[in-house]
N, C-alpha and C positions, 0 to 999 in steps of 0.2 A: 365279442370277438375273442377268439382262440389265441395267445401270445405264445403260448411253452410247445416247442417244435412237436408236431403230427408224427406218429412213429406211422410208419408203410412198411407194409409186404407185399410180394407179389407171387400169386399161384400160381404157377406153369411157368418153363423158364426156356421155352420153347421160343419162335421167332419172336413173336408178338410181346411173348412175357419176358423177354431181355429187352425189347424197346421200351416197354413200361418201366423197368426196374433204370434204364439211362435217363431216361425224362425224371422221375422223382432228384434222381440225383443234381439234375442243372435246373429243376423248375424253382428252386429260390435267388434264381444266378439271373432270370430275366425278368422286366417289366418293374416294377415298384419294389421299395424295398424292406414293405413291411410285412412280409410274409417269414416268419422264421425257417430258417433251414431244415427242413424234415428229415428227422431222425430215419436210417435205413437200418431197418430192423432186422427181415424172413425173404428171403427165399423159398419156395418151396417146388417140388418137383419129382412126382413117382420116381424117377431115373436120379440118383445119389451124383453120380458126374456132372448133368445139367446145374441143377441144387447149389454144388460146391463153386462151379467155376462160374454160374451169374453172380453168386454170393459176394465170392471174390473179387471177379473183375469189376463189380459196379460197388463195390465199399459198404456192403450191407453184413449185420453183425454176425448172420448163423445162415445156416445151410437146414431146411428139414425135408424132410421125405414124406411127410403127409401133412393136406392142408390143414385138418383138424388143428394141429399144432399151431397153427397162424392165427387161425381163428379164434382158440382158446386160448391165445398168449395175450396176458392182459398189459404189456410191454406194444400193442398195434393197436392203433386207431383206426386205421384205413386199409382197404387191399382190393387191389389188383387182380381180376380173376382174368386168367390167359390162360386158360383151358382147352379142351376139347370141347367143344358144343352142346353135345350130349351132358355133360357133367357140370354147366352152369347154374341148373336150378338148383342143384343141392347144395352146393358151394355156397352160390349168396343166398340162399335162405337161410342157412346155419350162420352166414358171417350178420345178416342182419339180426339175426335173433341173440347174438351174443354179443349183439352191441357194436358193432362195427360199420363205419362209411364205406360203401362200395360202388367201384368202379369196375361195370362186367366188359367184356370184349361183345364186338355184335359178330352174328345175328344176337340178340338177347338170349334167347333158347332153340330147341330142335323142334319145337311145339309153338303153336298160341295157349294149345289149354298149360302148356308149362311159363309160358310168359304169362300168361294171366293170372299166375298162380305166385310169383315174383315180383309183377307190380303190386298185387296185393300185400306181399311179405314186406314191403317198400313202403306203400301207403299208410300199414300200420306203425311203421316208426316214422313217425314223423322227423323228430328229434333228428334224426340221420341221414344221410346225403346218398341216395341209389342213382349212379349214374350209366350208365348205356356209352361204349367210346366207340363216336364216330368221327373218328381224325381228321377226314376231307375238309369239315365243319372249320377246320382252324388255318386252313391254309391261304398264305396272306393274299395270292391269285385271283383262287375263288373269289376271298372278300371282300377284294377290290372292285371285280367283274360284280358281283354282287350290287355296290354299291353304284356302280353305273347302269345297272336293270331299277333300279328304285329311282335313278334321277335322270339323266339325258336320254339314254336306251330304250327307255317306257318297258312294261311287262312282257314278257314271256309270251312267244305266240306257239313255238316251236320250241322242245327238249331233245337234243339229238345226245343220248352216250353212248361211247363204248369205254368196254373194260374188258381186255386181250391180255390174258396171260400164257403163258407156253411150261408152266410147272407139271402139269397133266399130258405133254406131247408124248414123251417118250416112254413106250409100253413095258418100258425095262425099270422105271421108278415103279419102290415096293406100293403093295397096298398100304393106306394108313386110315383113321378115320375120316377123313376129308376125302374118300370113295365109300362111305357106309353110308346109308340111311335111305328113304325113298326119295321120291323125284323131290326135286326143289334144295334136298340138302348138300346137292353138289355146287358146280358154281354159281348159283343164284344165291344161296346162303351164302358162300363164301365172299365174293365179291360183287355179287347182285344185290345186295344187304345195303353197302358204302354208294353204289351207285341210284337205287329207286331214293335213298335216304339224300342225295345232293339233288337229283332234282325236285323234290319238296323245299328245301334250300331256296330254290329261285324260284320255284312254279305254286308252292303251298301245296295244302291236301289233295292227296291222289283221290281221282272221282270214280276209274273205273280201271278196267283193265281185258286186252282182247289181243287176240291172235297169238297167243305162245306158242313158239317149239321149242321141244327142248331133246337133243340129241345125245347118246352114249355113246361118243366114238371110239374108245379105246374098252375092251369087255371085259378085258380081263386083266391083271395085274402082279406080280409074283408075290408071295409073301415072303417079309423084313425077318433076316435073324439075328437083327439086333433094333437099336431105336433110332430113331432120323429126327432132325432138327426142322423146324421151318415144314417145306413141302415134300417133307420126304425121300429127299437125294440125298447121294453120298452115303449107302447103308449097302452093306451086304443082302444077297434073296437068296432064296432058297429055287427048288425046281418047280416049285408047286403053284401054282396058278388058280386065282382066287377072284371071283366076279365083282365087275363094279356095279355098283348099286345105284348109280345117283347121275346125271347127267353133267358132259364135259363143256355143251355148247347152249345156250337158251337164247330166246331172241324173244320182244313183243313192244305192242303199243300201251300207252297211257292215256288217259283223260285225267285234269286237274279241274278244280273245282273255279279256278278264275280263267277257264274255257283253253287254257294250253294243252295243246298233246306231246306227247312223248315219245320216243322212237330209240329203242333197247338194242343192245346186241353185248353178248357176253361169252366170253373161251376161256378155258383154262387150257385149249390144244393148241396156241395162234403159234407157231413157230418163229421164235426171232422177237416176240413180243414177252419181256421177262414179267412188267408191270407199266403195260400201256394203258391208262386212264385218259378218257380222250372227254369234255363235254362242249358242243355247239348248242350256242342259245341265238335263235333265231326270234329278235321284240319287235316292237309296233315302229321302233325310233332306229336302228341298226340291228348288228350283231356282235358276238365275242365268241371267244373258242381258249381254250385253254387244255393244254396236255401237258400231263405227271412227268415224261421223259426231258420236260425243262422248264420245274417248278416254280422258277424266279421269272416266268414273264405271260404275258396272256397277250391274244391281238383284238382290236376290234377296230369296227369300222361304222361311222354313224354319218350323218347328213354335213358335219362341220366343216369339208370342204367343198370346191367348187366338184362338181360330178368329172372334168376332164383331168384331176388329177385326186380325186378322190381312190380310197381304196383299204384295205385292210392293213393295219400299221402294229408293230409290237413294241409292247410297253412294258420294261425293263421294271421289276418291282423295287421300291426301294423305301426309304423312312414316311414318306410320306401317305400310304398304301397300309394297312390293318396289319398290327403283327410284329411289323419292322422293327419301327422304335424301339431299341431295349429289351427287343426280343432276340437278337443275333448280339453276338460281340462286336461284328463290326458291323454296323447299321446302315452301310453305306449302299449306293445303287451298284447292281451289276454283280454284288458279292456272292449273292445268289445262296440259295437254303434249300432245304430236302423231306421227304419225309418223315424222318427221324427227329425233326425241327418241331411237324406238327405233335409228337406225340407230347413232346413238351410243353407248348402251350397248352394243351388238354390237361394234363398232370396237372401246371399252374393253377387253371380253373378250376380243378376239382380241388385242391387245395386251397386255393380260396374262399370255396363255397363251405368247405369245412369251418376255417377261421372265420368265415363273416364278413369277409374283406371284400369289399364292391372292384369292379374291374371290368374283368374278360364274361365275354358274354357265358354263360355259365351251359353247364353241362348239359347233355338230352337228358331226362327221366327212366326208369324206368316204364315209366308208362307209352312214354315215346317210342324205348325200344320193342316196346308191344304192338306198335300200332306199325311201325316196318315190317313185324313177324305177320300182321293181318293183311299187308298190302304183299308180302310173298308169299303167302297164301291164297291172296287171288290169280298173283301171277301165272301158280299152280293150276289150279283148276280153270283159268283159261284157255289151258289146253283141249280143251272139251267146248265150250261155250263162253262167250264174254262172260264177265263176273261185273256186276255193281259193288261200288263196297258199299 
């Protein structure tokens, strides 16, 4: 077991990579308290402004402009890669080969042949801790819902998600990379990734996959003459207008291996939807439903009353429910938690998995997040014909 505080860094200081660098900062604040407070080392971030002002605002000791720098500073145990997609495999293959615990952002990579190239970089060090963050994973809702699919609910007959975001509506946000790459690296990667990855969560391995579309609503994009945070708002463009590459809208079915299917629907054009994560689980014993726009409750509905006053009822999360306990300040029902909650217990985990400290269900693999990058890769290519995997 690891005693003397984890030093962290975090790559990219962009949305994702400022969520990371707040988690590190409050994950020794929740759940047990034998996890020593992690030293906040690096920032890092091509853009010298992003760098300086997550440096700053989350208490961490320097500011660098290239990740090398994190990676070769022997002051970091662990880092954070909140990148660009494209730029994952080089990051943690250099952070693993110089000795460092890493935690990537998903999709894992832009490739399988680059995720298979990552889990292998992963498999070789044993020694060290490659983790894949899929934040849904920690949310106390889900794993509450979760734990009533395992016990009264009975399994999984029906997977309904969606995942409606509206960041891609307006044809007036600049290009950035999150409009480059071919089909599949647009919203399927970006939040198709969090969503096939929750329902293996409650359904297990995906078995097959059929009927995709996947549409490019908006074609063209202006280009940035400066750099955009997050999804690209809020930046100056230029007159010039530059093609998008990757699709805005995808839809398809699933087969899972213990006979559930699954029924997709994904936007990053839904107008009025900023980050709607919606999933209905339809089992053998009831059903539940749960949505991100009010992460502190889930409803379901099972045989326990009489059928004349029976019906779908919402269940307020609170200490009793995965997470709660000691994971909030104030632990109480109704207080209600967010997003930004889950990144935290993920941080905790992967910091415990470092020290050795038993706990929180511990982190996906890299190998895990290869086998997502293999299940949107069938998604892909069901556009043409069902795909087996």
């Amino acid at each position: 077991m690891t005693q003397s505080p984890i030093g962290v860094a975090v790559i990219g200081a962009g949305m994702v990579g400022r969520a990371h660098a707040s988690a590190y900062r409050n994950a020794a604040t929740v759940f047990g308290l034998d996890l020593p407070a992690p030293r906040l080392v690096a920032i890092a971030d091509l853009h010298e402004p992003f760098a300086v002002d997550a440096a700053r605002r989350y208490g961490y000791e320097r500011a660098e402009t290239d990740w090398r720098a994190v990676v070769d500073a022997p002051d970091v145990d662990a880092v954070s890669v909140a990148v660009a997609n494209s730029l994952h495999r080089e990051v943690v293959e250099a952070a693993l080969a110089a000795g460092k615990h890493v935690l990537c952002e998903k999709p894992l990579a832009p490739s399988v042949h680059a995720g298979e190239a990552m889990a292998a970089a992963a498999a070789a060090a044993p020694g060290q801790v490659g983790a894949v963050g899929f934040t849904f994973r920690r949310s106390p809702a889900l794993n509450a819902v979760r734990r009533e699919v395992e016990g009264r609910l009975g399994p999984v007959r029906h997977f309904v998600g969606n995942y409606w975001c509206d960041y891609g509506f307006d044809p007036g946000r600049p290009m950035s990379w999150r409009y480059q790459g071919g089909p599949g690296s647009g919203v399927l990667a970006d939040i198709g990734s969090h969503l096939t990855d929750l329902a293996e969560f409650f359904c297990g391995p995906t078995a097959g996959v059929q009927g995709t579309t996947m549409a490019t609503l908006v074609k063209q994009r202006p280009r940035p003459l400066g750099v955009a945070v997050g999804h690209a708002g809020g930046v100056e463009v230029s007159d010039e207008l530059v093609p998008v590459e990757n699709e805005d809208v995808c839809t398809f079915t699933t087969a899972y291996e213990n006979g559930a299917v699954g029924t997709f629907s994904l936007s990053r054009v839904a107008f009025g939807h900023a980050n709607s994560l919606r999933v209905d689980l339809f089992c053998e014993n009831g059903s539940a439903s749960f949505e991100m726009t009010r992460p502190a409750e889930f409803s379901i509905i099972d045989g326990s009353a009489e059928t004349s006053i029976n019906g779908a009822r919402t269940v307020f999360v609170g200490p009793w429910h995965p997470y709660v306990s000691q994971g909030l300040p104030m632990d109480f029902p109704t207080v209600g938690h967010g997003q930004n909650d889950f990144f935290v217990y993920q941080a905790r985990a992967f910091l415990d998995q470092i020290a050795g400290i038993e706990g929180l269900p511990p982190c996906p693999d890299l190998a895990h997040g290869l086998h997502n990058l293999r299940v949107l890769e069938a998604v892909v290519s069901a556009a043409d014909k069902p795909v087996q995997l």
